[in-house]
C-alpha positions as CSV (number, residue, x, y, z in Angstrom):
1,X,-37.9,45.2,32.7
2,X,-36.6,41.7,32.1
3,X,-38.2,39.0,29.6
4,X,-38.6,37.2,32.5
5,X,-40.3,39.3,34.4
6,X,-43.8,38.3,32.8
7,X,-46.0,40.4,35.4
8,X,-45.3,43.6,38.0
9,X,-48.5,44.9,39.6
10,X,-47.8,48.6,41.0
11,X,-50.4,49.7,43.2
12,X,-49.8,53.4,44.7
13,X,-51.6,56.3,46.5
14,X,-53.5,54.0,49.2
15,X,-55.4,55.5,52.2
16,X,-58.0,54.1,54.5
17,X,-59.9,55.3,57.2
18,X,-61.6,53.1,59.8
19,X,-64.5,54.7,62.0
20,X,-65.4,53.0,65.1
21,X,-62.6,50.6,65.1
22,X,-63.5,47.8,68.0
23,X,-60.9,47.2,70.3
24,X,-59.9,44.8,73.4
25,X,-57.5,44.1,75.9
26,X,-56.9,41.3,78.7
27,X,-54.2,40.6,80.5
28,X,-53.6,37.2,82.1
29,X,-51.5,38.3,84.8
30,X,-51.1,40.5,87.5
31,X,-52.6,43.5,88.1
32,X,-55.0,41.2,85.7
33,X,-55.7,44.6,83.4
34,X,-58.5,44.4,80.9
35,X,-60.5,46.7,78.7
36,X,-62.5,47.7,75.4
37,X,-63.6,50.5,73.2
38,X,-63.5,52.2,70.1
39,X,-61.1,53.7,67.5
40,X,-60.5,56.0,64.6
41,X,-58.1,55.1,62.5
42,X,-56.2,57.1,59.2
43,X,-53.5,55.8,56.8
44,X,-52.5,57.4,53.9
45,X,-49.4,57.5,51.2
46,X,-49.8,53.3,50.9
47,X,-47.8,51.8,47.9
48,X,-47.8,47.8,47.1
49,X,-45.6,46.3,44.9
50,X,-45.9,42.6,43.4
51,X,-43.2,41.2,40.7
52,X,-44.2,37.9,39.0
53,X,-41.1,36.0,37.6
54,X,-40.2,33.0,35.5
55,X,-37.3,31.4,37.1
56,X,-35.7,27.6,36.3
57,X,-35.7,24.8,39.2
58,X,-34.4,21.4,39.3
59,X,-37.2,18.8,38.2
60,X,-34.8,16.1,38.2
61,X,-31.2,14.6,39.1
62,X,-30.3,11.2,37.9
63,X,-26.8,9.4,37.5
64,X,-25.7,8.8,33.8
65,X,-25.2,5.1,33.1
66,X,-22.1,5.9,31.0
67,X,-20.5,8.2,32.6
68,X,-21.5,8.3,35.8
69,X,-21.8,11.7,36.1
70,X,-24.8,13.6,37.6
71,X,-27.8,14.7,35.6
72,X,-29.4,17.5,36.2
73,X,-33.0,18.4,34.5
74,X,-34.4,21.8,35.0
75,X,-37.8,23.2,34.3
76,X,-39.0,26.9,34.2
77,X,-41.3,27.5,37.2
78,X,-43.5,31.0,37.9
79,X,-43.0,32.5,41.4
80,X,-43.5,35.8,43.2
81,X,-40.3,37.1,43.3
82,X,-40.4,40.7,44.9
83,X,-43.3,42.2,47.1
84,X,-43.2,45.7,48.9
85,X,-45.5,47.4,51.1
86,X,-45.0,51.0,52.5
87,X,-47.4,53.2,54.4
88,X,-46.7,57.0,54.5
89,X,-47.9,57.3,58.2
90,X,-51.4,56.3,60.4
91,X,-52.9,57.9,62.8
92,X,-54.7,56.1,65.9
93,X,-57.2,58.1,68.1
94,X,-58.8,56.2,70.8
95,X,-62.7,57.4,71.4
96,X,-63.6,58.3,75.2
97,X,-62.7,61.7,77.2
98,X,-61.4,59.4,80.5
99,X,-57.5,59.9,81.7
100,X,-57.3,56.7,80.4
101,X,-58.1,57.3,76.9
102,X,-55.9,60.2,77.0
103,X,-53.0,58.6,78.2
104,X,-53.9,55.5,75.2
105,X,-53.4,58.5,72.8
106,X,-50.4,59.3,74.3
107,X,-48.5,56.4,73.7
108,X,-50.1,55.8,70.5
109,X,-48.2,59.0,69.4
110,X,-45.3,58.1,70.2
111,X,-45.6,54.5,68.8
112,X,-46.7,55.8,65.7
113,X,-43.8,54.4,63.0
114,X,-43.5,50.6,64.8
115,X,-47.2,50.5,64.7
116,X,-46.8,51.2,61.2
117,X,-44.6,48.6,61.0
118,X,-46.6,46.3,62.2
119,X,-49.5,47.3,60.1
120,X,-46.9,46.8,56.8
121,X,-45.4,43.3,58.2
122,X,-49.1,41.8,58.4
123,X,-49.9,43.3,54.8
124,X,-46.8,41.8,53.4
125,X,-47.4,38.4,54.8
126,X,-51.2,38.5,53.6
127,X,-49.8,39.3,50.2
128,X,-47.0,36.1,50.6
129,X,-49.7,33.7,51.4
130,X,-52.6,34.8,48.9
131,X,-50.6,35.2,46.1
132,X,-48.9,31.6,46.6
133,X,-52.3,29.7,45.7
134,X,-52.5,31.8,42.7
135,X,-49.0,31.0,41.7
136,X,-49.0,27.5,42.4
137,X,-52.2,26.7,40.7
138,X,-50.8,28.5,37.5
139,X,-47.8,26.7,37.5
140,X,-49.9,23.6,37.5
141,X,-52.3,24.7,34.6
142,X,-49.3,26.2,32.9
143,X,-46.9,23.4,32.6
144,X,-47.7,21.6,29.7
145,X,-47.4,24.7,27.5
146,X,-43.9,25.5,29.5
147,X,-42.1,25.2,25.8
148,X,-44.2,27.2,23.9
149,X,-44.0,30.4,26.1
150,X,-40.4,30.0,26.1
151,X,-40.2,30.0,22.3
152,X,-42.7,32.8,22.4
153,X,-41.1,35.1,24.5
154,X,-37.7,34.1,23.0
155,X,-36.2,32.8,26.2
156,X,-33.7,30.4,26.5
157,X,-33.9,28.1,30.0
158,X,-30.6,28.3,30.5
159,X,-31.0,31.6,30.9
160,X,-33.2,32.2,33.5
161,X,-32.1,32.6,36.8
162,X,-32.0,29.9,39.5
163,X,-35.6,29.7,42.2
164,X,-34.2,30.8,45.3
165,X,-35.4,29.8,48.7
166,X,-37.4,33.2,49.4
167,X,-39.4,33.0,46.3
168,X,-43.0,32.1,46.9
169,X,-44.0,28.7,44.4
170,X,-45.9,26.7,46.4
171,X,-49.4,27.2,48.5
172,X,-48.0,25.5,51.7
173,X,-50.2,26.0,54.8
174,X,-48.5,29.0,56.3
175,X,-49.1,29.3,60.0
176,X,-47.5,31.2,63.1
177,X,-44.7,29.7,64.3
178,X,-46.4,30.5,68.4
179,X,-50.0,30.8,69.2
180,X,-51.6,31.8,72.6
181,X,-54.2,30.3,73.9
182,X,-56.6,31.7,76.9
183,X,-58.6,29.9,79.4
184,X,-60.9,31.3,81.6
185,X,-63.1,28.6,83.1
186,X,-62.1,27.0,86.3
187,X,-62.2,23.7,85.2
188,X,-59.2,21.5,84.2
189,X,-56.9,22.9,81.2
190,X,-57.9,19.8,79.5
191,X,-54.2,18.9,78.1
192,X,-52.6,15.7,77.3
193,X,-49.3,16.4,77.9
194,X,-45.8,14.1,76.9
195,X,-43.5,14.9,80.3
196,X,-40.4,13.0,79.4
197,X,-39.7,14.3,75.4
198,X,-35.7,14.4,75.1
199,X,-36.2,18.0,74.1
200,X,-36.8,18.6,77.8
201,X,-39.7,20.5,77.5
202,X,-43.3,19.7,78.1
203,X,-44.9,18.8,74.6
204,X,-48.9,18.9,73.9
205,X,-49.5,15.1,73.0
206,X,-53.6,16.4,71.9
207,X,-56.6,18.7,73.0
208,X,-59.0,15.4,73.9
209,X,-62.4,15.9,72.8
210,X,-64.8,17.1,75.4
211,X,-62.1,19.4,77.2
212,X,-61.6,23.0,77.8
213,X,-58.2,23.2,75.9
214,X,-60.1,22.0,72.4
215,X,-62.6,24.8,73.0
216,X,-60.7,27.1,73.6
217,X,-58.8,26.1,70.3
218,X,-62.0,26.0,68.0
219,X,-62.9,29.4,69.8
220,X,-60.2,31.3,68.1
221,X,-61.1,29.6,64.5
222,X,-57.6,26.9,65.0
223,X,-58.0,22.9,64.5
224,X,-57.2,21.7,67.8
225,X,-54.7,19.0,65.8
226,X,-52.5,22.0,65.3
227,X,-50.9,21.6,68.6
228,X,-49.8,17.8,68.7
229,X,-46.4,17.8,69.9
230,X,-46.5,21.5,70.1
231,X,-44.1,22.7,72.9
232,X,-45.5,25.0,76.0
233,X,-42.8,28.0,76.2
234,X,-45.2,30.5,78.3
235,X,-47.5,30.5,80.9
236,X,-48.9,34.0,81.7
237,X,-46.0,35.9,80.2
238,X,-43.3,33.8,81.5
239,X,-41.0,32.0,79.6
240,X,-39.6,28.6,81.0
241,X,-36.5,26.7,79.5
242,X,-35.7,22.9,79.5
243,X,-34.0,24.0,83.4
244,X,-37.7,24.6,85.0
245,X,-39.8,22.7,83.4
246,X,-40.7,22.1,86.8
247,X,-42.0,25.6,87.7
248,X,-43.9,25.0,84.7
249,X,-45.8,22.2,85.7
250,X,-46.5,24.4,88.7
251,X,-47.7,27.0,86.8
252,X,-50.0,24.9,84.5
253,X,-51.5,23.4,87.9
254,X,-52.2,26.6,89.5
255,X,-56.4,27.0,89.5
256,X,-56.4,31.0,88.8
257,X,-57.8,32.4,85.9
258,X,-57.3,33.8,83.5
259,X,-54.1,31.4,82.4
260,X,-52.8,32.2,79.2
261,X,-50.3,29.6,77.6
262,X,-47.9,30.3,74.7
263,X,-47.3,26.9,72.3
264,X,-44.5,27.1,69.4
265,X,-46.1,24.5,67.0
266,X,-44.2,21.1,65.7
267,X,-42.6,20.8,62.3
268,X,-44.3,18.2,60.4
269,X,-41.4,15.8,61.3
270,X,-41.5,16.7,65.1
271,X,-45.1,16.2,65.0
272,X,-45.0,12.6,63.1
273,X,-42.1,11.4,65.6
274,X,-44.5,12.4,68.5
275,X,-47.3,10.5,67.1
276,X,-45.5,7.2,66.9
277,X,-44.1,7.7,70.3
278,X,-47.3,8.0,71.8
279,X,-49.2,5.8,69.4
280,X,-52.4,3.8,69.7
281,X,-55.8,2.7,68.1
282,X,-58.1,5.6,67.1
283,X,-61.6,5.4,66.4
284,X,-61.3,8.9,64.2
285,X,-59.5,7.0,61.1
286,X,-60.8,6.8,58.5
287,X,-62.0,3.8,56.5
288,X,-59.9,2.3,54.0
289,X,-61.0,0.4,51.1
290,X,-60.6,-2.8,51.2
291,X,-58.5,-4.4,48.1
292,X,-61.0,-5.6,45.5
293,X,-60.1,-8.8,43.5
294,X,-59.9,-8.6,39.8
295,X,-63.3,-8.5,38.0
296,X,-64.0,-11.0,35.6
297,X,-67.0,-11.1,33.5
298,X,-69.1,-13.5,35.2
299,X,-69.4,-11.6,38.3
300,X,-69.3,-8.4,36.7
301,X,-72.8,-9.2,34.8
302,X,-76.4,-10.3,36.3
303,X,-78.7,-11.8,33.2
304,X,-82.3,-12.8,33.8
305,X,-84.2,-15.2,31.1
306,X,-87.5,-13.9,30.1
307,X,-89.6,-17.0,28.8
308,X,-93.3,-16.0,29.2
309,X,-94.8,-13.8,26.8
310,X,-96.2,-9.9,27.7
311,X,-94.4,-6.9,28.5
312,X,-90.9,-7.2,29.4
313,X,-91.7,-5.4,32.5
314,X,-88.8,-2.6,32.8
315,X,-89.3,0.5,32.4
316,X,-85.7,2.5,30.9
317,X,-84.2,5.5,30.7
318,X,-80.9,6.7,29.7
319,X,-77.6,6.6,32.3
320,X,-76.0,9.5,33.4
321,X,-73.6,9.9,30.8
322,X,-75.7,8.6,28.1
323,X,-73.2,5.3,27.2
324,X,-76.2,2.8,28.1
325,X,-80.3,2.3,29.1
326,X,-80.9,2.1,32.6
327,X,-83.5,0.9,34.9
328,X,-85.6,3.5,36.0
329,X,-88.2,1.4,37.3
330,X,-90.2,-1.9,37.2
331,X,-94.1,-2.8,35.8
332,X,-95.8,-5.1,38.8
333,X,-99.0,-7.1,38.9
334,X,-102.1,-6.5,40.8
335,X,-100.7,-8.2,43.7
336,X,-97.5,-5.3,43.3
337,X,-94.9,-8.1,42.5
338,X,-92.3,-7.8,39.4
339,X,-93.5,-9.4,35.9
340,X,-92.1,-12.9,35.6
341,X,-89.7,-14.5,37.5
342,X,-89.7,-12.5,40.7
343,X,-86.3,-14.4,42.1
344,X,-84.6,-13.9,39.3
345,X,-85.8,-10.1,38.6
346,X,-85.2,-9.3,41.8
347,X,-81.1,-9.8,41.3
348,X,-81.8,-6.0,39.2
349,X,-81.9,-2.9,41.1
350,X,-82.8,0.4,39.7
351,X,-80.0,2.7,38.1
352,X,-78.5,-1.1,36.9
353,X,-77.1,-0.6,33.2
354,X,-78.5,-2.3,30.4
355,X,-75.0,-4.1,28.1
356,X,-76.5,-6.9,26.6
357,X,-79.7,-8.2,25.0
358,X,-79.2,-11.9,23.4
359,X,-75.7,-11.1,23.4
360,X,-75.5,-8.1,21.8
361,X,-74.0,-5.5,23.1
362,X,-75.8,-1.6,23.7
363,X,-72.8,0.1,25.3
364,X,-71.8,3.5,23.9
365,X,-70.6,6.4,23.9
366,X,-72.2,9.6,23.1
367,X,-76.0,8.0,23.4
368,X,-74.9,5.5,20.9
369,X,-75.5,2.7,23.7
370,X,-78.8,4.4,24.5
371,X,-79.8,4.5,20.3
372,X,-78.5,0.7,20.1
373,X,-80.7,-0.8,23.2
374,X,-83.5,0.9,21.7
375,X,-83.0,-0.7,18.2
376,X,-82.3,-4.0,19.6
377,X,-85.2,-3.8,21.9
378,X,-87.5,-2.5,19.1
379,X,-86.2,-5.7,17.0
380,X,-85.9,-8.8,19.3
381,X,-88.1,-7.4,22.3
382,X,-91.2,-9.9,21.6
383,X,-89.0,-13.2,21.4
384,X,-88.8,-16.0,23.9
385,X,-86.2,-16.5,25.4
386,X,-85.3,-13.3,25.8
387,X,-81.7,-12.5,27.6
388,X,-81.0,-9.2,29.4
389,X,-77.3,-8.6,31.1
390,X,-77.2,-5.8,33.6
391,X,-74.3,-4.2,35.0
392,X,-74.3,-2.3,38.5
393,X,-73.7,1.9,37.6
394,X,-70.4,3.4,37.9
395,X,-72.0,7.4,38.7
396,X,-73.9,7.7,42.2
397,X,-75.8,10.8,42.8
398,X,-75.8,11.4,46.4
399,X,-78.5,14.2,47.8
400,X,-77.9,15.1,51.4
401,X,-80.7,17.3,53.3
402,X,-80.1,18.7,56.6
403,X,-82.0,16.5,59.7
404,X,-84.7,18.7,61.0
405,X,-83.6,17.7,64.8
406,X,-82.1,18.3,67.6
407,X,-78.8,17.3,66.2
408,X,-79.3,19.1,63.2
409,X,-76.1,21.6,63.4
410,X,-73.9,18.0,64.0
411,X,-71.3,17.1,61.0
412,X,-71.5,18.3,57.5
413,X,-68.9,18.2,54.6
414,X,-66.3,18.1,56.9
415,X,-67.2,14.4,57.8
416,X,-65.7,13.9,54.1
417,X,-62.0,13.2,53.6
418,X,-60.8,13.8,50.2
419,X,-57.4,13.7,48.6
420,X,-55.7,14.8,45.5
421,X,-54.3,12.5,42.7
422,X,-52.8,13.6,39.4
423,X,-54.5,11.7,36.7
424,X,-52.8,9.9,34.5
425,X,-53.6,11.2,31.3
426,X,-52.1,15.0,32.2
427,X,-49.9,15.5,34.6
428,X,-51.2,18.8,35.0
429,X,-55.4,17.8,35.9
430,X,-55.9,16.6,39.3
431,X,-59.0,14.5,40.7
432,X,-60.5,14.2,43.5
433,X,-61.0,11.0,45.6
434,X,-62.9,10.1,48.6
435,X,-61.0,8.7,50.7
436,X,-62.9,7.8,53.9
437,X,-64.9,9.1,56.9
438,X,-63.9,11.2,59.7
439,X,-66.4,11.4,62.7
440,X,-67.9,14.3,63.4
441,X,-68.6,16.1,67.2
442,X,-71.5,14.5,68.7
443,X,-74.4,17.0,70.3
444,X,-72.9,17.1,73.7
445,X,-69.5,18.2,73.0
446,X,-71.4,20.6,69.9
447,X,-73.1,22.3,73.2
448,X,-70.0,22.2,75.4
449,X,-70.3,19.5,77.4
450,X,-66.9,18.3,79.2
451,X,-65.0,15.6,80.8
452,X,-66.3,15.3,84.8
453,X,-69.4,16.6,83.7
454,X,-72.7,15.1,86.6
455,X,-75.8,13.7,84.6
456,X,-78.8,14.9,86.6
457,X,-82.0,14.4,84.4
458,X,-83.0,12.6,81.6
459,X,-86.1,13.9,80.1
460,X,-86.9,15.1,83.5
461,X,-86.2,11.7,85.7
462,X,-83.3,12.0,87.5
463,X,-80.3,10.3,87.7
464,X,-77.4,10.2,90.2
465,X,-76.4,13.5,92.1
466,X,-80.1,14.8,90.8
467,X,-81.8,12.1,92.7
468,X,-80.5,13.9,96.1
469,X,-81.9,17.4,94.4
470,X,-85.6,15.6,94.8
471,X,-86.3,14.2,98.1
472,X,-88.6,11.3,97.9
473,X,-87.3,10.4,94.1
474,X,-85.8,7.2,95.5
475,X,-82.2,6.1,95.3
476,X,-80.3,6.4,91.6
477,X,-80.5,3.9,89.2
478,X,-77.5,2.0,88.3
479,X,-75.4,2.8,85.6
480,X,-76.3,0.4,82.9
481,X,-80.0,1.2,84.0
482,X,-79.2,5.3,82.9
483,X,-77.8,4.2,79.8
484,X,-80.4,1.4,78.3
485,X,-82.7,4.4,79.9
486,X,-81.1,6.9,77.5
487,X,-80.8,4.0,74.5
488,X,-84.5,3.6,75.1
489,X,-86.1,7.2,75.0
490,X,-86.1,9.4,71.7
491,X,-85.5,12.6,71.5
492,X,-83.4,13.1,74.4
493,X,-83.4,15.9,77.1
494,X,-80.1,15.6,79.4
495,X,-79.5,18.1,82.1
496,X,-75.7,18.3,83.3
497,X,-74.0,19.5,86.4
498,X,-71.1,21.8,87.0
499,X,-69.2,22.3,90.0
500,X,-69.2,26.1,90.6
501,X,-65.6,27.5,91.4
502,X,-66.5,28.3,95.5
503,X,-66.6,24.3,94.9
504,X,-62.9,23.6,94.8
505,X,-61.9,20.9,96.5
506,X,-58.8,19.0,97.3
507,X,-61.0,15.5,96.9
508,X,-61.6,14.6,93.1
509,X,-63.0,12.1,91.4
510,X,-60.9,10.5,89.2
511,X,-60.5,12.9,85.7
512,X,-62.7,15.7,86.7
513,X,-63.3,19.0,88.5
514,X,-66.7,17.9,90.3
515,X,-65.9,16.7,94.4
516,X,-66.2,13.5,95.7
517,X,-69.7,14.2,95.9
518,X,-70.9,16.9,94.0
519,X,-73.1,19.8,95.6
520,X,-75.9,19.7,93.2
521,X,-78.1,22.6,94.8
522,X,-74.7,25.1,93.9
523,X,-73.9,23.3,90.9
524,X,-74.5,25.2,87.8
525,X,-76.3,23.1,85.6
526,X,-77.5,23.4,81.7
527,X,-79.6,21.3,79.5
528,X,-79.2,19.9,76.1
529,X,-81.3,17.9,73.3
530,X,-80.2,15.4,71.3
531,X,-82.4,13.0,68.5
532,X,-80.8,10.0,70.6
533,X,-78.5,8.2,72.7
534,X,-75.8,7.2,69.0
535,X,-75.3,10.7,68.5
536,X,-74.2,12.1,72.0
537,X,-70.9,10.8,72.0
538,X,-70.5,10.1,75.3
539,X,-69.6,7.4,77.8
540,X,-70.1,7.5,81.4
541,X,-68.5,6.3,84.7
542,X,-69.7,6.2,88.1
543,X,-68.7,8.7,90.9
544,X,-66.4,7.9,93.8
545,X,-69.8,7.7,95.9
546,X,-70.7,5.1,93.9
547,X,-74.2,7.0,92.7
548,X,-73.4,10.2,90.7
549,X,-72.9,9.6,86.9
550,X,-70.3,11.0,85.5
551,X,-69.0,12.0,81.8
552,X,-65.9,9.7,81.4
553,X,-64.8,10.5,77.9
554,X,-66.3,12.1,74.7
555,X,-65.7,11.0,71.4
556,X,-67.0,11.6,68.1
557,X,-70.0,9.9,66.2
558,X,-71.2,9.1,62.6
559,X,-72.6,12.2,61.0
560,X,-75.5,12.7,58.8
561,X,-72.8,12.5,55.6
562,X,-71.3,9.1,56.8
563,X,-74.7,7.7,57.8
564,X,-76.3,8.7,54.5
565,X,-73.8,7.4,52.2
566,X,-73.0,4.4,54.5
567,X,-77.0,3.3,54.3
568,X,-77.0,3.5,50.2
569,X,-74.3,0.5,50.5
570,X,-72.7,2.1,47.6
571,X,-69.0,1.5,47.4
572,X,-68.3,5.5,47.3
573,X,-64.7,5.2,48.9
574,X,-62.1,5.0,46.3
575,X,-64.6,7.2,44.0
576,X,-63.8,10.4,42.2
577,X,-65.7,13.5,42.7
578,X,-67.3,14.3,39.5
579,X,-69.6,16.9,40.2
580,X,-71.5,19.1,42.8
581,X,-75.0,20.4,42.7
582,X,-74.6,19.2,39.0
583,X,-71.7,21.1,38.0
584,X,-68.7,19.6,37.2
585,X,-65.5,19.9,39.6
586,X,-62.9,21.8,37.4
587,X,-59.3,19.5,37.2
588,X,-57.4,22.3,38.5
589,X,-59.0,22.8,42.1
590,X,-57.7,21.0,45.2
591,X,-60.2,18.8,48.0
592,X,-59.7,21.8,50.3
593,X,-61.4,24.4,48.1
594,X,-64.3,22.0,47.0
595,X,-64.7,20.8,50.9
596,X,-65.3,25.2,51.7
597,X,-68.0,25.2,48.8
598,X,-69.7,22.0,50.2
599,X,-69.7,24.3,53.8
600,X,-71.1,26.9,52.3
601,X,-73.4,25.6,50.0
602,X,-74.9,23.5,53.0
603,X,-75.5,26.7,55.2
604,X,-76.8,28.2,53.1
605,X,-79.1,25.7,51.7
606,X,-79.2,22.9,54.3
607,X,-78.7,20.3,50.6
608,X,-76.1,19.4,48.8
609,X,-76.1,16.8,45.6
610,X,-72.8,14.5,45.2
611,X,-72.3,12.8,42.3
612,X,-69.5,10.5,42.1
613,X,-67.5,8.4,39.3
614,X,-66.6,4.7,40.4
615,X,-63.7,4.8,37.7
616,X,-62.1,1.5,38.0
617,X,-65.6,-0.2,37.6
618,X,-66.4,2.3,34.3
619,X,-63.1,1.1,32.8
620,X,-64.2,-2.4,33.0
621,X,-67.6,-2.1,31.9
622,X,-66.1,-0.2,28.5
623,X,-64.0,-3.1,28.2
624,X,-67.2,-4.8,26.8
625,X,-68.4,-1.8,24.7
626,X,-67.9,-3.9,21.4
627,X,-67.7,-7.2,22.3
């Protein structure tokens, strides 16, 4: 074993047997085959092999000023070096005593050792892509101490062999290079799609909200933003080069079902270079903060003069982190207004920090701020004038409870964009910043509502193609009257209309699968609730026939998350995560693992408590600590 070999886990002697296995098959072409069952599955004589290893890479190349020659600084870097899997054999008996599960057993004989195979390429991939966090958050934690383990182990770094390309480092987001993607509704595939790329293929430009194609993506667990400027190859088991790209535009526009469509996903450059060729506003961006001017004392301060005589009328209690007294509350008069001056008190808000009383300061740290308000308090409380500076907080504690409503499953962390910064004490600690809002899916694309869609009913009055389902319920309101309608009524009861597949029709209306006029007594239809009109995300369109109302586009809507926070007024963008459900966030984990704990801790609870560090603003109220 080598010194710089600092960890080789051997794992031997594996077997596994599966009872019951579930299993399915479709396929999307002719003779259209499909079935399902059970399995029993065996493996045995399974052996895993992992070797950790300290290798050097380049940190740093930079030309010397005297000599002009190159520099080259390396640094020692942890990586997975070797991994091995190797199963002894499996066995595969499909359950049922039909010809058909005979002749399954059959073949699965004699595809015993490239099943096997299989079975060992998919372990060794979910070892390549586990393993990589771990490595690359302990080459984070561990590079600070890089010197000492060298002098340790008695390694020199010239020594060590150079990082090759295969060695795992880095926790990138590994995905498959092609992904299949099944529809089975007769409706529209739902794809924007970039015809004239140089490539000569047909690229995906996105999977619009409120479309088949994004369902079907969230269906199988994958962000539908995976496939911008992903390239169809396949349609239904046929490949198609830059030469018939034609014949593929056929084959997307033919109606049968099932279609199943192959995409090889964009490189991170393709994808970029497809966004700016295609680019326009979004409403999904997030907010920015806006660039605050320089604080200066004046307006970083609010002081009130206390001149009458009585109680001060402020009740305190200590700040989050104990540096200062802060408001917890006021004392009012029988007619429930604030003690003295009510103008002037009202400039305080509760959670305000005491800094100042006649000039002196109460700021610090440890509860010394708390102890020195107290004692100046105690001391100069009962003289007039009496001068009090308050400072706004720098921690906000944030409690989100889940909306007992009809759009109670809508948003959640998610709504939350985060992003790591190093801090710049340690290279090696991270933080965590909010960094905006992302909308979240509104009710009626959360309960599958699409593009082309018919409103019928609202809250049982109908509308458009339903008025011709009740005879004698008059002609259908206008458009803007169905919306201020909808804007007016709370909660919300919509019934939708579907054209049904024996409805195909060379007449459409103008983005949808519904007929010129839709057939509303063969229509399927389906209802859905929503706590009102803001949080459907929808917009609508009249019909062809001028009557029917139809769903024109869907987009996303402000969440419970981005409502709540945006209703505090609290300047929480540009703030660091400190803590959640009052523990602190450890410096070494990433937005994306604190953003699956929010999930989980809000399904499981329906709350979550935020507590956030406005750091700029902390700096410059410390400024004053001793002044």
């Amino acid at each position: 074993v080598k010194a710089s070999e600092l960890l080789i886990i051997d794992i031997k002697n594996i077997s596994a047997t599966l009872d019951d296995a579930v299993w399915s098959f479709e396929q999307t072409y002719m003779p259209y085959l499909k079935g399902s069952g059970k399995a029993n599955t065996k493996l045995w004589d399974g052996a895993i092999r992992m070797k950790f290893e300290l290798r050097r890479r380049i940190a740093s190349e930079s030309d010397d000023p005297v000599t002009g020659e190159k520099r080259t600084v390396w640094e020692p870097v942890l990586c997975l070096n070797d991994r091995f899997c190797s199963i002894g054999g499996i066995d595969l008996l499909i359950q049922g005593g039909t010809r058909l599960a005979w002749a399954a057993n059959k073949l699965a004989s004699l595809l015993k050792n490239p099943l096997r195979d299989y079975v060992v390429s998919v372990i060794i991939t979910v070892i390549k892509n586990n393993s990589a966090w771990l490595v690359d958050t302990l080459n984070q934690s561990l590079s600070p101490y890089w010197d000492f383990i060298l002098r340790t182990a008695d390694i020199e770094l010239e020594s060590l062999p150079r990082l090759a390309r295969h060695h795992v480092t880095k926790a990138d987001s590994i995905v498959e290079d092609e992904v299949e993607l099944v529809w089975r509704e007769r409706l529209p595939l739902g794809l924007n799609i970039l015809t004239n790329d140089e490539s000569g293929y047909l690229k995906v430009i996105d999977l619009p909200r409120g479309t088949q194609a994004r369902k079907v993506a969230q269906d199988k667990k994958l962000d539908p933003n995976l496939f911008k400027g992903a390239m169809i190859v396949s349609v239904n088991g046929k490949r198609y080069g830059p030469d018939n790209q034609v014949d593929l535009f056929a084959a997307l526009k033919d109606p049968a079902r099932p279609k199943s469509i192959l995409f090889k996903l964009a490189s991170e450059d393709d994808a970029k270079r497809l966004n700016k060729l295609v680019e326009r506003p979004h409403s999904d961006m997030p907010h920015s903060k806006e660039q605050l001017p320089s604080t200066t004392e004046t307006s970083l301060f609010t002081t009130v003069q206390i001149v009458n005589q009585g109680e001060i009328g402020i009740k305190f209690g200590s700040s989050p982190d104990n540096f200062a007294l802060a408001v917890s509350g006021f004392v009012r008069d029988s007619d429930g207004r604030r003690l003295h001056n009510e103008n002037e008190m009202s400039c305080i808000s509760e959670n305000d920090l005491l800094c100042r009383v006649n000039g002196i300061s109460v700021l610090g740290e440890k509860g010394e701020g708390k102890r020195k308000g107290l004692s100046v308090l105690e001391k100069v409380g009962n003289n007039r004038p009496l001068s009090l500076s308050f400072v706004k907080p720098y921690i906000h504690t944030i409690v989100m409870e889940r909306e007992e409503n009809y759009g109670s499953n809508v948003g959640g962390p998610s709504e939350l964009l985060f992003s790591d910064l190093k801090s710049s004490s340690t290279s090696s600690d991270k933080k965590i910043i909010l960094g905006g809002f992302s909308l979240a899916e509104g009710v009626a694309e959360n309960n599958d509502v699409f593009i082309g869609d018919n409103l019928v009913f609202i809250n049982g009055i109908p509308v458009g193609a339903g008025c011709r389902l009740l005879q004698g319920s008059g002609p259908s309101p206008k458009l803007f009257e169905v919306i201020d309608m909808m804007k007016q009524h709370s909660p919300l009861a919509l019934t939708f209309a579907r054209a049904q597949t024996k409805q195909a029709s060379t007449v459409k209306s103008y983005l949808t699968s519904s007929p010129l006029s839709l057939d509303i007594e063969s229509a399927q239809t389906f209802s859905i609730a929503a706590p009102d009109y803001s949080q459907l995300g929808l917009t609508f369109s009249t019909g062809y026939n001028g009557t029917d109302v139809v769903v024109k586009t869907i987009s996303g809507v402000e969440g419970p998350f981005q409502r709540k926070m945006k209703q505090t007024a609290l300047p929480l963008v540009g703030c660091k995560l400190e803590a959640l459900d009052g523990e602190a966030i450890p410096n070494y984990v990433t937005s994306q693992l604190v953003v699956k704990a929010m999930s989980r801790q809000w399904s499981a609870n329906n709350r979550l408590e935020l507590t956030f560090c406005d750091e700029n603003h902390r700096d410059n109220v410390r400024k004053y600590q001793d002044s």
